[in-house]
PASEBA-1860 file (N, C-alpha, C; in nm, 3 decimals):
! residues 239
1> XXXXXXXX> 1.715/21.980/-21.566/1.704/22.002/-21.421/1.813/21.925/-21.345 ~ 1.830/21.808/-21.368/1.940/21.698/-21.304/2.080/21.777/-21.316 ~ 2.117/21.791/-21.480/2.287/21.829/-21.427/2.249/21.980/-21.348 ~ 2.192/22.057/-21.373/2.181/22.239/-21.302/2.219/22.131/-21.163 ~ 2.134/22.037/-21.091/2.105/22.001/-20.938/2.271/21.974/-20.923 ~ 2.326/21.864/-21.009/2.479/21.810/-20.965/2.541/21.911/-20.951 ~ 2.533/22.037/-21.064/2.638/22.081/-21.062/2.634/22.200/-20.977 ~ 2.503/22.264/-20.878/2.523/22.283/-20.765/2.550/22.203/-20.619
9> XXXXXXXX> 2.574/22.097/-20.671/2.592/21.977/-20.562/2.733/22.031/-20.558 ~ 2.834/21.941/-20.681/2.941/21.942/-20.678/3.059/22.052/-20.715 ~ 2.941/22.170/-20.772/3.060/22.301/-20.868/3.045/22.410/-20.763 ~ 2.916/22.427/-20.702/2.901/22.563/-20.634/3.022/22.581/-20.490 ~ 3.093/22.678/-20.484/3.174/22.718/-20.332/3.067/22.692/-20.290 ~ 3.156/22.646/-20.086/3.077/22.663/-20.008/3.049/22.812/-19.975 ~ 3.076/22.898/-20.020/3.019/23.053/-19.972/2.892/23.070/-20.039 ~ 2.944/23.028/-20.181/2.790/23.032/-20.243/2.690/22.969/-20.232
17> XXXXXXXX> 2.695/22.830/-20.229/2.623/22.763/-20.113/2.496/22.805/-19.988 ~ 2.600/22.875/-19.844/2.588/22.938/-19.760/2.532/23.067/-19.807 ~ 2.519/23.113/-19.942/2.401/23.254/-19.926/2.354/23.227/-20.004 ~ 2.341/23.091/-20.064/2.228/23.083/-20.147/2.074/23.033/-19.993 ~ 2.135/22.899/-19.891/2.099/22.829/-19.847/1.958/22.979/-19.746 ~ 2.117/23.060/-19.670/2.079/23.201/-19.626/1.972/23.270/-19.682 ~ 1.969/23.319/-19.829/1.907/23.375/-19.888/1.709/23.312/-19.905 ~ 1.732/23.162/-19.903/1.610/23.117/-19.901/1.528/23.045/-19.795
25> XXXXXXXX> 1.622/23.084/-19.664/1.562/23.110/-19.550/1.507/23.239/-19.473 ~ 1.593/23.334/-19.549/1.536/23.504/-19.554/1.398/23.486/-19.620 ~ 1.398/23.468/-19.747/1.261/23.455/-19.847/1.133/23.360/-19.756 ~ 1.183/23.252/-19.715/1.103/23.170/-19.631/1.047/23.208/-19.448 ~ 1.138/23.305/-19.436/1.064/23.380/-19.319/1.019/23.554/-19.321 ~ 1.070/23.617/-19.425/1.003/23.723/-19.425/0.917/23.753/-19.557 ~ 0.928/23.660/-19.648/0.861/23.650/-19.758/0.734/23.616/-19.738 ~ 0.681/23.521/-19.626/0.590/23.429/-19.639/0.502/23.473/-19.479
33> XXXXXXXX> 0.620/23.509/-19.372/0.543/23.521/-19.219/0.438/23.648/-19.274 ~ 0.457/23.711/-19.336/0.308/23.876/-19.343/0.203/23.819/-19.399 ~ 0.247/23.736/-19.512/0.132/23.681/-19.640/0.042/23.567/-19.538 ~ 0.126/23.449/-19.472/0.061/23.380/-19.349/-0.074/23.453/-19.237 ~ 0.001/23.564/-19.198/-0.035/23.668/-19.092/-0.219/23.710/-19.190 ~ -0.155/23.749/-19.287/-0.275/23.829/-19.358/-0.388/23.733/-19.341 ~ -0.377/23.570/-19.454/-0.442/23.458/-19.416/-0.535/23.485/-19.318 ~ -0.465/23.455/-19.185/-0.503/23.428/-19.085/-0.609/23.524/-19.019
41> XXXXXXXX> -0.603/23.687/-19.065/-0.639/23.788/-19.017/-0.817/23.776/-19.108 ~ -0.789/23.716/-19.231/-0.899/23.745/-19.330/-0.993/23.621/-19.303 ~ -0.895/23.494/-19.232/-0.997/23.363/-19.215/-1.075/23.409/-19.074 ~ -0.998/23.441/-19.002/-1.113/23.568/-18.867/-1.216/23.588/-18.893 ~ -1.217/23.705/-19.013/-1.339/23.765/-19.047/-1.420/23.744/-19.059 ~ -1.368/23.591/-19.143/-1.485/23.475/-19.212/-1.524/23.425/-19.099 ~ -1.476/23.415/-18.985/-1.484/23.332/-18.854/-1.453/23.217/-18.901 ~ -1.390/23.177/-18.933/-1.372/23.021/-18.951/-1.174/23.031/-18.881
49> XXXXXXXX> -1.129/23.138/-18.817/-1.012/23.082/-18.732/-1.056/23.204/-18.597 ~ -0.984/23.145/-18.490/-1.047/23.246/-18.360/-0.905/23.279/-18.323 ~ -0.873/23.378/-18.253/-0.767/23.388/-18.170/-0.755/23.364/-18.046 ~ -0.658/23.286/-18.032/-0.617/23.240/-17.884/-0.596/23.308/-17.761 ~ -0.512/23.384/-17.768/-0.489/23.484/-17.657/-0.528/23.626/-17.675 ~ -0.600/23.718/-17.641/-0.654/23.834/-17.720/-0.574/23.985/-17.686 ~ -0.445/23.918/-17.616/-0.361/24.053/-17.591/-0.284/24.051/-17.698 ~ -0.291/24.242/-17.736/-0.184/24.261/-17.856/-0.034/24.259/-17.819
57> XXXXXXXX> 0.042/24.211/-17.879/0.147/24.192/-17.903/0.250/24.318/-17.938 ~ 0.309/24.339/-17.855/0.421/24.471/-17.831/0.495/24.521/-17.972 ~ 0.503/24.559/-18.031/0.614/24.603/-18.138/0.746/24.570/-18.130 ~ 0.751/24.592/-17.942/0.912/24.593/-17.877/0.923/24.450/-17.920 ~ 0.818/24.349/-17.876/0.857/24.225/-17.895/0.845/24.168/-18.039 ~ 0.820/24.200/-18.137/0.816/24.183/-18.298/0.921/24.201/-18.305 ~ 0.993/24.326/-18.288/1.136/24.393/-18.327/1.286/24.264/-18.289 ~ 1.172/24.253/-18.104/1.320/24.133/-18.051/1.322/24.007/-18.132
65> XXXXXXXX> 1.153/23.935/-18.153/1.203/23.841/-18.239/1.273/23.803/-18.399 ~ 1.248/23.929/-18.433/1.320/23.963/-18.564/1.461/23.947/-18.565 ~ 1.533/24.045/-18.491/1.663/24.034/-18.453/1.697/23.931/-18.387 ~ 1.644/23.811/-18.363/1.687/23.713/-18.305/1.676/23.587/-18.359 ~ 1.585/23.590/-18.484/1.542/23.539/-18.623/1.632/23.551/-18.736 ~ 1.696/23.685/-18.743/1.806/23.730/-18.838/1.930/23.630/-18.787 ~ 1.969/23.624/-18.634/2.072/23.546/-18.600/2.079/23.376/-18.610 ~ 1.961/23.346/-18.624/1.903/23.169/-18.632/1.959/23.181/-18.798
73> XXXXXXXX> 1.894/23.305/-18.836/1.916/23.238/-19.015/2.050/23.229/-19.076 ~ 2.150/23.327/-19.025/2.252/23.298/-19.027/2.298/23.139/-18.973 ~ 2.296/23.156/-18.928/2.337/22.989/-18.878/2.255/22.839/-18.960 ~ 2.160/22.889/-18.961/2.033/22.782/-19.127/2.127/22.793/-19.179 ~ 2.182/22.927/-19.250/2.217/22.897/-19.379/2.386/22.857/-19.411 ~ 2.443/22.796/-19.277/2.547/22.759/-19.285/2.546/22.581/-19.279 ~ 2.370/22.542/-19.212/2.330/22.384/-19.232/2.348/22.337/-19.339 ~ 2.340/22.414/-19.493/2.357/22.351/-19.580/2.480/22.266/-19.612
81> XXXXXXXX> 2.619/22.343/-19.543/2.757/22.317/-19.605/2.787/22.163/-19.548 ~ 2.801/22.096/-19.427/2.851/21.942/-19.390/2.731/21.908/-19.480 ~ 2.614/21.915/-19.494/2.482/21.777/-19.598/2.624/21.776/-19.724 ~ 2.629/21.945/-19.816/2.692/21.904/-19.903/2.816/21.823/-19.936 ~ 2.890/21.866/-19.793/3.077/21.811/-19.816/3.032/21.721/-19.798 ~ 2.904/21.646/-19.747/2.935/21.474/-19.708/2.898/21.400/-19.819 ~ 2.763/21.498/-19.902/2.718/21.425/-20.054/2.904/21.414/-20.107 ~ 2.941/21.498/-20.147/3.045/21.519/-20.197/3.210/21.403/-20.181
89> XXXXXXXX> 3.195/21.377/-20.046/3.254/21.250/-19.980/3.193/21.124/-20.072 ~ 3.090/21.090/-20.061/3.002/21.001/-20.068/2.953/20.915/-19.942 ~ 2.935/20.994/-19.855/2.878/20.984/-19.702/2.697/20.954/-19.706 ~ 2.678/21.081/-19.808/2.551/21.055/-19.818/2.535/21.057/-19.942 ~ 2.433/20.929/-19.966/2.382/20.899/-20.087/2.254/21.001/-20.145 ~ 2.261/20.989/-20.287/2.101/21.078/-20.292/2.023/20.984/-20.386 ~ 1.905/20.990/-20.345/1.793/20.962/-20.479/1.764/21.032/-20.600 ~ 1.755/20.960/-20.727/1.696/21.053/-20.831/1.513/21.152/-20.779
97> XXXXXXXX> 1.559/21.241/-20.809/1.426/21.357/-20.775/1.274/21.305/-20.869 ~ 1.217/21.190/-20.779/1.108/21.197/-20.879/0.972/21.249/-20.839 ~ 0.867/21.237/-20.869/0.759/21.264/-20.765/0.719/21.220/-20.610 ~ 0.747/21.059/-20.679/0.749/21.002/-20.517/0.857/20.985/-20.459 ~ 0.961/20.965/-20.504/1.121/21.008/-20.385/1.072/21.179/-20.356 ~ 1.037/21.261/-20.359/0.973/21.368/-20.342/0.895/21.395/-20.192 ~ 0.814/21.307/-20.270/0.666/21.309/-20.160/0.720/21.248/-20.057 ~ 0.764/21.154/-20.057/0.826/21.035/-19.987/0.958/21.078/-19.865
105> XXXXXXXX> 1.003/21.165/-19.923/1.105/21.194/-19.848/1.042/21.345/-19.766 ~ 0.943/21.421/-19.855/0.914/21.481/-19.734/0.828/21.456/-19.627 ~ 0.781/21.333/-19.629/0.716/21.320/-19.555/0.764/21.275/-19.408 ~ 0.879/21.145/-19.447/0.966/21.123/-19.371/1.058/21.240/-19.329 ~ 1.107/21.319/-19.376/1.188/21.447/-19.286/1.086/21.507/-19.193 ~ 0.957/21.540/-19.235/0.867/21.596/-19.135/0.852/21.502/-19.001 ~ 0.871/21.341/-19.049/0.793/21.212/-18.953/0.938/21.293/-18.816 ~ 1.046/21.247/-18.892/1.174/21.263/-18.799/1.168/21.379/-18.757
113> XXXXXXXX> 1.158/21.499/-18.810/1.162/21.626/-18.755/1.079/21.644/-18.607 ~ 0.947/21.540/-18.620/0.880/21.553/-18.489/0.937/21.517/-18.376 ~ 1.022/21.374/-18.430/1.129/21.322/-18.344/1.278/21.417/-18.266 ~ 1.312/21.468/-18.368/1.405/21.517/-18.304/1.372/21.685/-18.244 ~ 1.278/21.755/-18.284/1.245/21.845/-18.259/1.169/21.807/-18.085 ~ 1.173/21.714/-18.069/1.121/21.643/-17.945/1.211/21.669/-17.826 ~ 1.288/21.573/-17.870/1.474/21.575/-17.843/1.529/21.690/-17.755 ~ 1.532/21.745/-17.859/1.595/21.897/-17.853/1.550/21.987/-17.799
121> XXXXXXXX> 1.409/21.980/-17.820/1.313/22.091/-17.702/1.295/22.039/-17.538 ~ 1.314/21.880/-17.566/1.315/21.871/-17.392/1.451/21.927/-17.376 ~ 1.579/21.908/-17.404/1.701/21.931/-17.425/1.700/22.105/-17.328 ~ 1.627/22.148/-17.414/1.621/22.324/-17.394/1.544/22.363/-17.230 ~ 1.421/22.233/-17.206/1.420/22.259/-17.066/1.447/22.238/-16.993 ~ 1.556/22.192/-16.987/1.648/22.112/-16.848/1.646/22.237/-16.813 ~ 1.722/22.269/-16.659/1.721/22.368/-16.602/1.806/22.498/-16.697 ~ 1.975/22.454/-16.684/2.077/22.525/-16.760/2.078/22.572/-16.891
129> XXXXXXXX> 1.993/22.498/-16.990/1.957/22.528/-17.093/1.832/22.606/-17.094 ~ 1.762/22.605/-17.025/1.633/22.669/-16.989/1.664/22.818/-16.978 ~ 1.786/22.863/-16.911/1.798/22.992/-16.836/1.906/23.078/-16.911 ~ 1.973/22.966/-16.975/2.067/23.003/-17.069/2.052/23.042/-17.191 ~ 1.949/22.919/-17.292/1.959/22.927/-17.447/1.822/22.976/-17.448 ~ 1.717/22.853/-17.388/1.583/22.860/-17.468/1.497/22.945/-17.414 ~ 1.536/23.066/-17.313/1.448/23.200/-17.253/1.469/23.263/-17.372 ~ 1.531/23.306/-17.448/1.496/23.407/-17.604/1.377/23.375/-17.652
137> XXXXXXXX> 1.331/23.235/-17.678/1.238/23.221/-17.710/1.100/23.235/-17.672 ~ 1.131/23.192/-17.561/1.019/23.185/-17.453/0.962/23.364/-17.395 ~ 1.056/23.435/-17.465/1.028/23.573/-17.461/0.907/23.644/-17.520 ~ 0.878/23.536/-17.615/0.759/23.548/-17.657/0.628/23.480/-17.596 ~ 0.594/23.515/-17.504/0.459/23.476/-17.419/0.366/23.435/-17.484 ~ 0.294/23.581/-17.587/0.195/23.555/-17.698/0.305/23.505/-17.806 ~ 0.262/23.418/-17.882/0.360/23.389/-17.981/0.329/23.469/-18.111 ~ 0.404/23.489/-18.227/0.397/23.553/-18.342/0.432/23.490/-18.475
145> XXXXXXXX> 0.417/23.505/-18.533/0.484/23.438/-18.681/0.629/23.477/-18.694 ~ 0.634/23.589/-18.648/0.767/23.602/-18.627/0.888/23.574/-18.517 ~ 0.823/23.464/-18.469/0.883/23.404/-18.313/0.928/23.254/-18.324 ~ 0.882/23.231/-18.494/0.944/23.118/-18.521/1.084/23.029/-18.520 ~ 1.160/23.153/-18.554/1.303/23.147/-18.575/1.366/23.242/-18.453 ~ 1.268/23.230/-18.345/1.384/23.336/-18.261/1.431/23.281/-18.157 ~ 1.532/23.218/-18.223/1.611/23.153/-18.113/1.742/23.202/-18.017 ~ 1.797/23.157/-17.946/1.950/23.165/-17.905/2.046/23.095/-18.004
153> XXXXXXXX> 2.169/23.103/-18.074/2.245/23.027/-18.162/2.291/22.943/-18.143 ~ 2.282/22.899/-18.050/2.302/22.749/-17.983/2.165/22.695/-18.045 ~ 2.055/22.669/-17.992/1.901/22.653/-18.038/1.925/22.601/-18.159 ~ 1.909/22.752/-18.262/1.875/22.748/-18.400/2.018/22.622/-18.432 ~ 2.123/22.614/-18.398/2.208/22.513/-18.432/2.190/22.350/-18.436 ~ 2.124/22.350/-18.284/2.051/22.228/-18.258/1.954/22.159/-18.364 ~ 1.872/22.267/-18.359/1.778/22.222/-18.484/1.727/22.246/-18.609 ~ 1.852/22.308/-18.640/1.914/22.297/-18.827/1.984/22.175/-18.847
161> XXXXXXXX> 2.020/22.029/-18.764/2.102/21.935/-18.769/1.974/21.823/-18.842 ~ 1.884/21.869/-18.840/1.751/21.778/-18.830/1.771/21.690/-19.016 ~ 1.845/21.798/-19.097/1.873/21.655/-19.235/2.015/21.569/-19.182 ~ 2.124/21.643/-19.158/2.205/21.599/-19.084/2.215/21.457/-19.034 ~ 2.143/21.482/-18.951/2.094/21.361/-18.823/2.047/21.248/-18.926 ~ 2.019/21.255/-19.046/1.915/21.118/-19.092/1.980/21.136/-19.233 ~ 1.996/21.196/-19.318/2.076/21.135/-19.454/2.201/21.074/-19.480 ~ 2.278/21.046/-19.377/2.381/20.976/-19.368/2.306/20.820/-19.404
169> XXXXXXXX> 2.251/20.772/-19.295/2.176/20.645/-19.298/2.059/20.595/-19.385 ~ 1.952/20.733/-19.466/1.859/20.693/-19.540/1.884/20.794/-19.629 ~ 1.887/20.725/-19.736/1.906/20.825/-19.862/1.741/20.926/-19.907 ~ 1.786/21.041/-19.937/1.706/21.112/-19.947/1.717/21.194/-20.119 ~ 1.571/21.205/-20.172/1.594/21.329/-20.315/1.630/21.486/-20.250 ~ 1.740/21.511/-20.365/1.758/21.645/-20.265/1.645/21.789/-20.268 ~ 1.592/21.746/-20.405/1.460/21.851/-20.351/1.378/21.796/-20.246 ~ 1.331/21.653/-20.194/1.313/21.659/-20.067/1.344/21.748/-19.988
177> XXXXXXXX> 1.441/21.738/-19.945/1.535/21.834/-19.842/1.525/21.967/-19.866 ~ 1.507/22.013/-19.977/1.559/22.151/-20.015/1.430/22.181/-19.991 ~ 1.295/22.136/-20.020/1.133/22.144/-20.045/1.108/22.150/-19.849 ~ 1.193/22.067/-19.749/1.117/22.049/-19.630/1.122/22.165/-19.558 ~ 1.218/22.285/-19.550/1.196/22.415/-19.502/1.067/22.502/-19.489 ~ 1.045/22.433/-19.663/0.918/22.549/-19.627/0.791/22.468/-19.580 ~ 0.785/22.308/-19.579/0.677/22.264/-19.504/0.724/22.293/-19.333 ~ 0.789/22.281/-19.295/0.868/22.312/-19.175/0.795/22.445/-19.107
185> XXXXXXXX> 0.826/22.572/-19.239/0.825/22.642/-19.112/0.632/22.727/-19.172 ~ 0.595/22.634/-19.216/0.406/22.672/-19.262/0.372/22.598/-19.118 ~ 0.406/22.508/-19.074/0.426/22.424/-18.966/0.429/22.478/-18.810 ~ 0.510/22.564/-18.837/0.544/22.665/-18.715/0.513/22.752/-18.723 ~ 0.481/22.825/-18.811/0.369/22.953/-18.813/0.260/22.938/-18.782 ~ 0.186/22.775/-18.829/0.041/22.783/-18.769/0.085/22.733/-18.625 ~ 0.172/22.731/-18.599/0.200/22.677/-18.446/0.244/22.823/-18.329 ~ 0.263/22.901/-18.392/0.260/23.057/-18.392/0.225/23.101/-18.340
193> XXXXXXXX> 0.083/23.147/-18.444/-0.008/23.284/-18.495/-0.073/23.319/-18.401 ~ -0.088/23.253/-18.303/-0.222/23.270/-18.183/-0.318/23.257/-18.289 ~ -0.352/23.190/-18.375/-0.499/23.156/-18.409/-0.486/23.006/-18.411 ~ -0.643/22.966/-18.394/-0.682/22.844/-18.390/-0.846/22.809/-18.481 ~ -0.845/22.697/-18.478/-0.972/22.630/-18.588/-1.076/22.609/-18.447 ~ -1.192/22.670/-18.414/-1.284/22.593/-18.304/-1.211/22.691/-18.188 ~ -1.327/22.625/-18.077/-1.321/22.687/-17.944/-1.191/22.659/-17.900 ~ -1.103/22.562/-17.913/-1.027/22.537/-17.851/-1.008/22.429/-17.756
201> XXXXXXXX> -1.153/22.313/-17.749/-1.138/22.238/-17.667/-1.139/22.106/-17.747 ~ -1.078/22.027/-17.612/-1.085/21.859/-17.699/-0.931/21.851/-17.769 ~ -0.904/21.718/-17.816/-0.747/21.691/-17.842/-0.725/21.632/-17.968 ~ -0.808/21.715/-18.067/-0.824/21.680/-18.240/-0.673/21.780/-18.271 ~ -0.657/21.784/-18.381/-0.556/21.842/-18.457/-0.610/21.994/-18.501 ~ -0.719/22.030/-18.484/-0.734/22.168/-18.516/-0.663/22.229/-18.406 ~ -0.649/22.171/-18.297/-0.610/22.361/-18.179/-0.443/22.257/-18.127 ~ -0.364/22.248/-18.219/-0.216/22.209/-18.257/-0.170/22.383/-18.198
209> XXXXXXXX> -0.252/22.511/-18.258/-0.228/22.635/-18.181/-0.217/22.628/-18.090 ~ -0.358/22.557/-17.998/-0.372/22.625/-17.874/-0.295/22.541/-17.798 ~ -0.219/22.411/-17.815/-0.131/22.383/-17.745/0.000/22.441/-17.735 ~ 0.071/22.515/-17.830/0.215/22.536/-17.854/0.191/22.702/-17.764 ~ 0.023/22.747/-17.795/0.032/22.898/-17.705/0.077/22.859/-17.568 ~ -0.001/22.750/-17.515/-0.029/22.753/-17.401/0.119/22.701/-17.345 ~ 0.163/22.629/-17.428/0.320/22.643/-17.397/0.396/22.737/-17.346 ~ 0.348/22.836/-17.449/0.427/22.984/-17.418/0.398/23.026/-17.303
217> XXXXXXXX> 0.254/23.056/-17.310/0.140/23.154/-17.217/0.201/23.057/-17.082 ~ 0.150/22.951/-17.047/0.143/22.895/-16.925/0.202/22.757/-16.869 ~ 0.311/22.797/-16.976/0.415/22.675/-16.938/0.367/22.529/-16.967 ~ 0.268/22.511/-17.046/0.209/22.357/-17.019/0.326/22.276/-17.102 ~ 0.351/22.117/-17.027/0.458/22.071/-17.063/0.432/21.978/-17.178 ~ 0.396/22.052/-17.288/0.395/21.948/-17.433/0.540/22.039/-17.503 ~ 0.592/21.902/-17.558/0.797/21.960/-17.617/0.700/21.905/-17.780 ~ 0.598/21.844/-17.826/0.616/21.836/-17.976/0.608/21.899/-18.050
225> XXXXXXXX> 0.619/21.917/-18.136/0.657/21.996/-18.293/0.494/22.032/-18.306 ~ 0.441/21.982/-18.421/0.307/21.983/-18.443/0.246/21.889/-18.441 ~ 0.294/21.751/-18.448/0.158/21.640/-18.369/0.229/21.621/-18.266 ~ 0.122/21.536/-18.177/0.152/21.521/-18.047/0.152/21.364/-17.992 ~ 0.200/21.295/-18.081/0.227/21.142/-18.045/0.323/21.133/-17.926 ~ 0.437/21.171/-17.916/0.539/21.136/-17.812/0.520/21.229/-17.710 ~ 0.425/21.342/-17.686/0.369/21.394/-17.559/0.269/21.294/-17.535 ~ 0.182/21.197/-17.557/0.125/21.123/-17.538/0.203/20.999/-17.476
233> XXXXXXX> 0.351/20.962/-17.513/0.366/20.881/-17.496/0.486/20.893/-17.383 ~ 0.560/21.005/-17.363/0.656/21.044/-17.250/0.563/21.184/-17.135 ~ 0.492/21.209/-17.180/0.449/21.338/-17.089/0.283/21.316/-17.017 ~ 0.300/21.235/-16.859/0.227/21.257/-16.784/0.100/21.383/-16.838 ~ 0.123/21.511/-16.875/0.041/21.604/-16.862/-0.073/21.605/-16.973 ~ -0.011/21.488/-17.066/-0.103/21.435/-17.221/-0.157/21.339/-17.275 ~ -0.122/21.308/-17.139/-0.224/21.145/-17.141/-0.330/21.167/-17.111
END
C-alpha cells in the first residue's frame, strides 16, 4: 500500500492527478447524493426522520444545482495539484498512514473545516459577495442533496483550500485527507436533505437540518458548517 501511495505522490502527472482527484468527487456526489436521498426517504416511513419544509422541490431547480455542482467539481478536482507540488517541494510533511494518524487527522480536518468553512461563509455574506458569488447557492430555498456543491467558482475555490490552509503547518496521513471528502460531504447532505431527527425544536445536534434550512428558507444568520460552536460564540442570533 505505502510505495502504490508514494508513487502516486511523486510519479503520477498533474493531469492525472486532476482526474483522478475529479473523478472521485464525481463518485462522491453523484454516487452517494440518490443512495443518501433513498436513506432518508425510507427512515420517513419508519418515522424516525421528518421533513422540514414540505414544499416539493422544482426539477428546474435539481437540474440548476447539478450544473452548478458539475462546475464546483471541476475546480475540487484541481485542489488536489498545489497539496501535491508542495508534498513534492517538501513544504508539506506527511505522516505514515496508520489507524490513528487516520482517525486523528480526520478528525482534526473536520475540527478546522468548521473553522474555516465559518470564515468563508461569513466572507460570502458581505454585501458584494452576497450578490455576486454566494446567490447560486442560495438559489436553493428548499435545500437538496444536490445543492451541496452548487456553488459560484469563486465559492467552490474558497472552500476546496480547506487542506491547503492547514498541512503546510501540521502534518497530516494522506489517507486522512484523501478519506475527509467523503466525511465532508455525508456532512452536508445531512445538512441538505430537508430532513431532520424530532420536531425540530430545542438546540441539540439532531435538527443541525433545521438550522442550515432555515438558513436557506429564512435567512437565519447561523454561517457554521455542522456544529454550531462559533455561531454561539460570534452570532448575536445563537446565543
Amino acid at each position: 500500500m505505502e510505495p502504490f501511495i508514494k508513487h502516486v505522490l511523486y510519479d503520477y502527472s498533474y493531469l492525472i492527478l486532476f482526474e483522478l482527484s475529479f473523478g472521485y468527487f464525481l463518485l462522491l456526489y453523484f454516487g452517494i447524493a440518490p443512495l443518501f436521498l433513498a436513506i432518508c426517504r425510507f427512515l420517513e416511513s419508519r418515522k424516525l426522520l421528518h421533513k422540514i419544509r414540505p414544499e416539493e422541490v422544482s426539477r428546474r431547480q435539481v437540474v440548476f444545482e447539478i450544473k452548478h455542482s458539475l462546475k464546483s467539481i471541476v475546480v475540487f478536482g484541481f485542489s488536489i495539484i498545489p497539496v501535491i507540488y508542495f508534498v513534492r517541494l517538501g513544504i508539506i510533511d506527511l505522516l505514515p498512514n496508520t489507524w490513528l494518524t487516520v482517525l486523528v487527522g480526520i478528525i482534526a480536518l473536520t475540527l478546522w473545516n468548521e473553522v474555516h468553512f465559518y470564515l468563508v461563509h461569513r466572507l460570502m455574506h458581505q454585501k458584494f459577495m452576497m450578490k455576486q458569488v454566494h446567490y447560486i447557492h442560495h438559489k436553493s430555498h428548499v435545500p437538496t442533496v444536490y445543492s451541496v456543491y452548487s456553488f459560484h467558482w469563486v465559492e467552490a475555490l474558497l472552500l476546496s483550500t480547506v487542506p491547503l490552509t492547514i498541512l503546510p503547518f501540521i502534518p497530516f496521513s494522506i489517507l486522512a485527507v484523501f478519506i475527509f471528502p467523503l466525511v465532508s460531504i455525508l456532512l452536508n447532505f445531512a445538512g441538505h436533505c430537508n430532513y431532520r431527527f424530532g420536531n425540530g425544536k430545542g438546540n441539540g445536534w439532531k435538527h443541525f437540518g433545521t438550522y442550515h434550512n432555515e438558513h436557506h428558507s429564512r435567512g437565519r444568520k447561523n454561517y457554521g458548517f455542522a456544529l454550531n460552536f462559533l455561531d454561539k460564540l460570534f452570532s448575536r442570533q445563537n446565543r
